[in-house]
C-alpha positions as CSV (number, residue, x, y, z in Angstrom):
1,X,12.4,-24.5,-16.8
2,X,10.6,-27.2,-15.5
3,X,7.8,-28.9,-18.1
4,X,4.3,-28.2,-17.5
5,X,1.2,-30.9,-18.2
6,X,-2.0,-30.2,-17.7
7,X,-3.7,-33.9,-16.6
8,X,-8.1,-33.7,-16.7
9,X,-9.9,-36.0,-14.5
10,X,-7.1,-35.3,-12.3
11,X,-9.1,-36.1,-8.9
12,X,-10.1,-39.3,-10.6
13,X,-9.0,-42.8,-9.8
14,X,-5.9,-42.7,-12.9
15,X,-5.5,-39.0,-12.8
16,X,-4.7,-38.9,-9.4
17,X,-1.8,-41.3,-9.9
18,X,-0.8,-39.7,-12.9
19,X,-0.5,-36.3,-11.3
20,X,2.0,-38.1,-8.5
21,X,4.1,-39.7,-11.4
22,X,4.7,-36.8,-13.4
23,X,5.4,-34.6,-10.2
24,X,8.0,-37.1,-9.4
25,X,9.7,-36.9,-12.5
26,X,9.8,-33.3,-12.0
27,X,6.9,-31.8,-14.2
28,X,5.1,-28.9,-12.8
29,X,1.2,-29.8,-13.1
30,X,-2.0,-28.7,-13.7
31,X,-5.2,-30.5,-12.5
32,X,-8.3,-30.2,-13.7
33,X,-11.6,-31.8,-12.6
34,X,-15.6,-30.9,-12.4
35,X,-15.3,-33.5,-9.7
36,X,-18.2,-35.3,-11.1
37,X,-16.8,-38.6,-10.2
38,X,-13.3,-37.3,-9.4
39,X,-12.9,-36.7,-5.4
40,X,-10.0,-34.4,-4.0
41,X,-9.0,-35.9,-1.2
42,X,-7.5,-38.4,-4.3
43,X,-4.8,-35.2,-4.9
44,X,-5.1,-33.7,-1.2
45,X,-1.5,-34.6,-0.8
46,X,-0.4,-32.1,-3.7
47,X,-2.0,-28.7,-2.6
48,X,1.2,-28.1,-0.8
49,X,3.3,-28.1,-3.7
50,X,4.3,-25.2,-5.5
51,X,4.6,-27.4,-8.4
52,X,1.0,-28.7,-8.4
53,X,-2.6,-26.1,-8.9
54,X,-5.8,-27.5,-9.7
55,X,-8.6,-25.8,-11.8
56,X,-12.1,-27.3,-11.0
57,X,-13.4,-27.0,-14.3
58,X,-15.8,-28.9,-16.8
59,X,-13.9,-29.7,-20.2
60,X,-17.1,-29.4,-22.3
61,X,-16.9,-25.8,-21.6
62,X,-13.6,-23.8,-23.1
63,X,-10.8,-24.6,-21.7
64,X,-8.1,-22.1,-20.7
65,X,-4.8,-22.2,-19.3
66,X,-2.5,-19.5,-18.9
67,X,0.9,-19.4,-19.6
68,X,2.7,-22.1,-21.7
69,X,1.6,-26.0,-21.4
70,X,3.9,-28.8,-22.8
71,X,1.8,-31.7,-22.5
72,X,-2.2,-32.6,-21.9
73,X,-3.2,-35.8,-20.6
74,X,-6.9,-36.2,-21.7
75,X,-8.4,-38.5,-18.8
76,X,-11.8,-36.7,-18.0
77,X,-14.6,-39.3,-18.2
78,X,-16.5,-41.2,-16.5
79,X,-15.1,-44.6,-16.6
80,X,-17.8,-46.9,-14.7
81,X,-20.7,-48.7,-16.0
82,X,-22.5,-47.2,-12.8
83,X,-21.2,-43.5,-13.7
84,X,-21.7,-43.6,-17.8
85,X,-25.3,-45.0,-17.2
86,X,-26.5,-42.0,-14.6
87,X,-25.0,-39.5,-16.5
88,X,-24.9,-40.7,-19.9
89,X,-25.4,-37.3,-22.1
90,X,-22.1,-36.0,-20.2
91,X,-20.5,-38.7,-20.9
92,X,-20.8,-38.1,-24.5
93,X,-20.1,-34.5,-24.1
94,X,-16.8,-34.9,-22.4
95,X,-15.5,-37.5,-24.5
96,X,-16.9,-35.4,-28.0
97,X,-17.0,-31.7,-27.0
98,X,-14.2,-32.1,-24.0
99,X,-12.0,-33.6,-26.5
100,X,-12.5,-31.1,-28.9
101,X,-11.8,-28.2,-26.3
102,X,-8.7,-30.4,-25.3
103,X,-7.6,-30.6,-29.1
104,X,-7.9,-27.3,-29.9
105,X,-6.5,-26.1,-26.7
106,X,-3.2,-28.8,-27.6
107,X,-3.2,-27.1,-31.0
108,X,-2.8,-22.8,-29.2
109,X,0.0,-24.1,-27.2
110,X,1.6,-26.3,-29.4
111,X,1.7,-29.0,-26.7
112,X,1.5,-32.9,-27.7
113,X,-1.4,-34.7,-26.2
114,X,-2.6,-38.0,-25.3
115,X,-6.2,-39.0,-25.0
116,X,-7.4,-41.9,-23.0
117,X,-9.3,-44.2,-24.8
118,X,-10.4,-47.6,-23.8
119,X,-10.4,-51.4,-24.5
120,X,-14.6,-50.6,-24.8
121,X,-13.6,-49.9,-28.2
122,X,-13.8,-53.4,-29.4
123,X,-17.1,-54.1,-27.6
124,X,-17.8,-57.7,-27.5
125,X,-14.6,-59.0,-29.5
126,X,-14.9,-61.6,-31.9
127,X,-11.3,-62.0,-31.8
128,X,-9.0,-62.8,-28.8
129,X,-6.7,-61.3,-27.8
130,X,-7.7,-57.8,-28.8
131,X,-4.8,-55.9,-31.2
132,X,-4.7,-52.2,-32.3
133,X,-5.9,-53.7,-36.0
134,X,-9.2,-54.7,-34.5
135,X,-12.2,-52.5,-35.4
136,X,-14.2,-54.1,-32.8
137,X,-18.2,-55.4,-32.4
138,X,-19.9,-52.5,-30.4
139,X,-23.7,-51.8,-30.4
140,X,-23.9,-48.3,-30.8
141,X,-27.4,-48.1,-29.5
142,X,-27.2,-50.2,-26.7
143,X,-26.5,-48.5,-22.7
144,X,-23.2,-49.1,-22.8
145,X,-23.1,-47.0,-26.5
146,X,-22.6,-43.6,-24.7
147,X,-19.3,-44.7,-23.3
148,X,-17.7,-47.2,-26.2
149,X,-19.0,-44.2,-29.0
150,X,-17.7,-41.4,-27.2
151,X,-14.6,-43.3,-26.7
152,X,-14.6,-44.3,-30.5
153,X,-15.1,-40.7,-31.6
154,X,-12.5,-39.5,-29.1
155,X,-10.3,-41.7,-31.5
156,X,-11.6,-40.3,-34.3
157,X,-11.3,-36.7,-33.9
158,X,-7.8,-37.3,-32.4
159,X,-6.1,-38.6,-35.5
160,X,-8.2,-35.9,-37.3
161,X,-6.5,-33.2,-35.9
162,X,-3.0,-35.2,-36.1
163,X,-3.3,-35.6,-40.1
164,X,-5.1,-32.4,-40.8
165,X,-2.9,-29.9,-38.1
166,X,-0.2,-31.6,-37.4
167,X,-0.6,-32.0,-34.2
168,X,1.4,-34.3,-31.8
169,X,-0.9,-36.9,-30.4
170,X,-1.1,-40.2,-28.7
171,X,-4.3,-42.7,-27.8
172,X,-3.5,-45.2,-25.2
173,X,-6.4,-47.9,-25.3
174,X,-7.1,-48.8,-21.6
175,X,-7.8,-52.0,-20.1
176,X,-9.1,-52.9,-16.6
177,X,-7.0,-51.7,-14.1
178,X,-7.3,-51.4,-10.3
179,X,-5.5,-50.2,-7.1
180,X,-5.4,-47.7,-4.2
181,X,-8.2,-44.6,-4.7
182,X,-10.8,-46.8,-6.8
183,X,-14.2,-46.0,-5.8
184,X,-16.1,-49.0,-3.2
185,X,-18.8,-47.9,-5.2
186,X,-18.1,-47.2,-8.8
187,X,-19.5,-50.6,-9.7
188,X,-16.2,-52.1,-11.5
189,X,-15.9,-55.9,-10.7
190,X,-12.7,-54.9,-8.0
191,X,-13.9,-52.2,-6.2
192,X,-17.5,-54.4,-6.2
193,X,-16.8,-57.5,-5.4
194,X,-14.1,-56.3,-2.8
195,X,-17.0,-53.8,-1.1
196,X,-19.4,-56.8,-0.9
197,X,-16.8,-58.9,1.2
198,X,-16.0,-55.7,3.1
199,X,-20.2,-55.3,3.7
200,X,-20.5,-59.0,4.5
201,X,-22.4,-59.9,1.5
202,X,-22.1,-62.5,-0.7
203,X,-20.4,-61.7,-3.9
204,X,-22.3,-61.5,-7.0
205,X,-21.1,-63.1,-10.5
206,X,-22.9,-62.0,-13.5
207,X,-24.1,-65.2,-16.2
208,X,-22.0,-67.8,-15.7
209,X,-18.9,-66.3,-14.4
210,X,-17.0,-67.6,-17.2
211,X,-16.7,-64.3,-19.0
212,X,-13.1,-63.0,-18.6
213,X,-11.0,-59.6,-17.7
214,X,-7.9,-58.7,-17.6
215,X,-6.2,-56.5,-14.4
216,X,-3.5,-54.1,-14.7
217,X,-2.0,-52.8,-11.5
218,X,-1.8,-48.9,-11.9
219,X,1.8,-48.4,-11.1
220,X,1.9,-50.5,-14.2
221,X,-0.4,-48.6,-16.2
222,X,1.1,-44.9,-15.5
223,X,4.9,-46.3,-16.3
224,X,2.7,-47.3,-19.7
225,X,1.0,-44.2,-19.9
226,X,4.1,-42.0,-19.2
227,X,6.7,-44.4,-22.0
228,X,3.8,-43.4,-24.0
229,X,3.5,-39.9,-24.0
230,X,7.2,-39.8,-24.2
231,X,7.0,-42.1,-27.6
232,X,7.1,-41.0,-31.3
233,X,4.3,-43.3,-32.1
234,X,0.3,-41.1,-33.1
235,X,-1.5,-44.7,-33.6
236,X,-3.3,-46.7,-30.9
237,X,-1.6,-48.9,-28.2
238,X,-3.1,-51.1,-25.9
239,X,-1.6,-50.5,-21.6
240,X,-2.7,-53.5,-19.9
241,X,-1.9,-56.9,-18.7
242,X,-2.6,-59.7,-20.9
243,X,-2.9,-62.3,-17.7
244,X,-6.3,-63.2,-18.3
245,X,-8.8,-64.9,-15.7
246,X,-12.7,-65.7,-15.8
247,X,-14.9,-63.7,-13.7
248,X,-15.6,-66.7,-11.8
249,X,-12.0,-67.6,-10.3
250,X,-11.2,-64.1,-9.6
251,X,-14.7,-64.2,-7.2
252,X,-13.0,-67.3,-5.8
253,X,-9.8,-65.6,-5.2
254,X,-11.3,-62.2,-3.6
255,X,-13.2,-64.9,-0.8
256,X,-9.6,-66.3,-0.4
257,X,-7.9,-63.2,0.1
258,X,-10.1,-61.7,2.4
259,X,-10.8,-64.5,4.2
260,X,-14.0,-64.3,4.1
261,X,-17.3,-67.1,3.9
262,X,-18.8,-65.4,1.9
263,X,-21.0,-67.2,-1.2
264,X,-21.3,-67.0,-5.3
265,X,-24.4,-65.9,-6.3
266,X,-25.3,-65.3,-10.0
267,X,-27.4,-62.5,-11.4
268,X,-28.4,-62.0,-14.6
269,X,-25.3,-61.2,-17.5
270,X,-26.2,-57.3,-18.5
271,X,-26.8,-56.1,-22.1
272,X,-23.5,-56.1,-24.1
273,X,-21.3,-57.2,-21.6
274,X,-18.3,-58.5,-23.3
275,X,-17.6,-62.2,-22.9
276,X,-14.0,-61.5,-23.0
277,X,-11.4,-59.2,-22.9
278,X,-7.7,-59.6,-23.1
279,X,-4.8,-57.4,-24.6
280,X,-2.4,-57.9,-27.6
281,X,0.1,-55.6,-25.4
282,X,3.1,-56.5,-28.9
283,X,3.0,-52.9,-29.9
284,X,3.4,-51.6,-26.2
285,X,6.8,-54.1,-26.0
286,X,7.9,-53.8,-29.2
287,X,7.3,-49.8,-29.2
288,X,7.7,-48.9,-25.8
289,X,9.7,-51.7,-24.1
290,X,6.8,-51.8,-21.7
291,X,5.3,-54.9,-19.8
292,X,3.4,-55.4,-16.6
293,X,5.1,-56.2,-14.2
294,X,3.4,-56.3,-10.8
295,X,1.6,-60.1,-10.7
296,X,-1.9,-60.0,-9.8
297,X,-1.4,-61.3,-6.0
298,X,0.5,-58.5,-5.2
299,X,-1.2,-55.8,-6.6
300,X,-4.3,-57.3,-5.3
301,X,-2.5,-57.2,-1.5
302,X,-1.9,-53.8,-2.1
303,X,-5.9,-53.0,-3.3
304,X,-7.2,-54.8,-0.6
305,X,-4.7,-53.2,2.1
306,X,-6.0,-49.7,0.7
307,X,-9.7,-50.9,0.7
308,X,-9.8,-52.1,4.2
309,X,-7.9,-49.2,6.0
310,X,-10.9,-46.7,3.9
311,X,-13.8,-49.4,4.4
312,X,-15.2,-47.0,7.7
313,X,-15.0,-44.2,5.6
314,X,-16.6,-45.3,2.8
315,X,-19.2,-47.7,3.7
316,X,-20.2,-45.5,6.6
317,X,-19.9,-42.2,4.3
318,X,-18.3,-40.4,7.0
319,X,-17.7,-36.3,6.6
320,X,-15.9,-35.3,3.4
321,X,-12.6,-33.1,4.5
322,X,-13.0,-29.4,2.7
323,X,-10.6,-28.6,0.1
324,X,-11.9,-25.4,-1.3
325,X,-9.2,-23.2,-0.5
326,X,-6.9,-24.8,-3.0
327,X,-9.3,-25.0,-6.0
328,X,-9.2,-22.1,-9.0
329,X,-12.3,-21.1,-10.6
């Protein structure tokens, strides 16, 4: 028989993708969404198969499944500073009480589970590049606390359950990635400064622009993702792409790329923004023999491609297609 995952924040931007990988490699699947930030025209192409259903469900409540699960994929969240900052006591819930639910729920099936944590975790590192060893510099009060602390408990309660149950678990700490269903507004530098060019605007740098990211391409992320759920290793590992840039040159290479005229303007940094961010992706090689491989040009081509062809839709917020039918309650 055919393995079964159940993948939450399935209509999301990295659930989506994650749904289509694990259906290719022949996994039947089960979505699961509240569609808070999630969208279903992001999985519309699966209601067809027989190997696909989707539950629109909120994780903070109990969570049921029938019939057996082999794997969860823990990926409910909001993930934007845009989303996390309008609904900030959810965002605590799903990544506390969802997790929890999630946990327990890996526990009656005996499924393995891996949680999706996040580079947030080390806050405004005071070491560069960030390894798994790093406790990080996080303000736990500050805006940005309800989505690094919720994160950092998700940890938390994680290896909890792996020492104290048993339970098979993995935590994959996230870095910036971008590509095809990404949100024009979900307020992530990409999606952002790519909507402003879109919009005709001039792109806007926070402080001095010489902050820096890191960009994964998300093909590149889900083969990380998938290696490690397949893996025998329960500690943290860092999925992202360690080719670093300032915030700055990337706003410079958006204008070139869509040749645009567009200007710099600077706003004001924002509370807690990190000053840099860049991966110490040696466990993911050494562990997973996993790498990045997609170069930033291309996988920026590939963004942009998908960006324009959706830039009516989304910037004139043209009629959403109903998917209803296919949901279970």
């Amino acid at each position: 028989m055919k393995k079964r995952i159940l993948i939450t924040g399935a209509a999301g931007f990295l659930g989506s993708h994650l749904c289509d990988r694990f259906i290719k490699e022949g996994y039947r699947v089960v979505g699961m969404d509240n569609l808070i930030t999630g969208d279903l025209k992001n999985i519309q192409h699966l209601f067809k198969l027989e190997t696909f259903e989707f539950y629109n469900h909120d994780v903070t409540r109990f969570v049921h499944v029938p019939g057996n699960v082999d794997y969860i994929l823990h990926f409910a969240s909001p993930a934007s500073p845009i989303d996390y900052l309008k609904i900030p006591i959810q965002t605590l819930k799903v990544g506390s009480l969802g997790t929890h639910n999630l946990l327990g729920l890996a526990k009656e099936k005996n499924a393995r589970i891996l949680i999706a944590s996040t580079s947030e975790v080390y806050g405004d590192p005071l070491i560069h590049p960030q390894d798994e060893s790093y406790y990080g510099n996080v303000n736990t009060i500050g805006p940005r606390g309800v989505y690094d602390e919720a994160k950092r408990f998700q940890e938390s309660i994680t290896m909890a359950y792996h020492r104290f149950h048993g339970l098979e678990t993995r935590i994959a700490r996230i870095f910036n990635t971008y590509g095809p269903r990404m949100r024009l507004n979900d307020g992530r530098v990409i999606p952002a400064f790519i909507g402003q060019a879109l919009r005709g605007e001039d792109l806007t740098v926070f402080g001095d622009g010489m902050q820096t990211r890191s960009f994964c391409y998300v093909d590149d992320q889900v083969d990380g993702l998938y290696k490690l759920l397949l893996s025998d290793y329960a500690l943290p590992v860092n999925i992202g792409n360690p080719d670093e840039i300032t915030i700055l040159d990337f706003a410079k290479e958006i204008i070139k790329l869509t040749a645009s005229d567009q200007k710099i303007v600077f706003k004001e940094l924002p509370k807690d923004d990190p000053l840099q961010r860049q991966p110490d992706i040696t466990k993911a090689r050494d562990i997973l023999g996993w790498e990045p491989k997609v170069a930033r040009e291309e996988g920026m081509q590939k963004t942009y491609k998908y960006f324009k062809s959706l830039s009516k839709e989304e910037l004139l917020k043209s009629e959403h297609k109903d998917f209803s039918k296919h949901i279970r309650h």
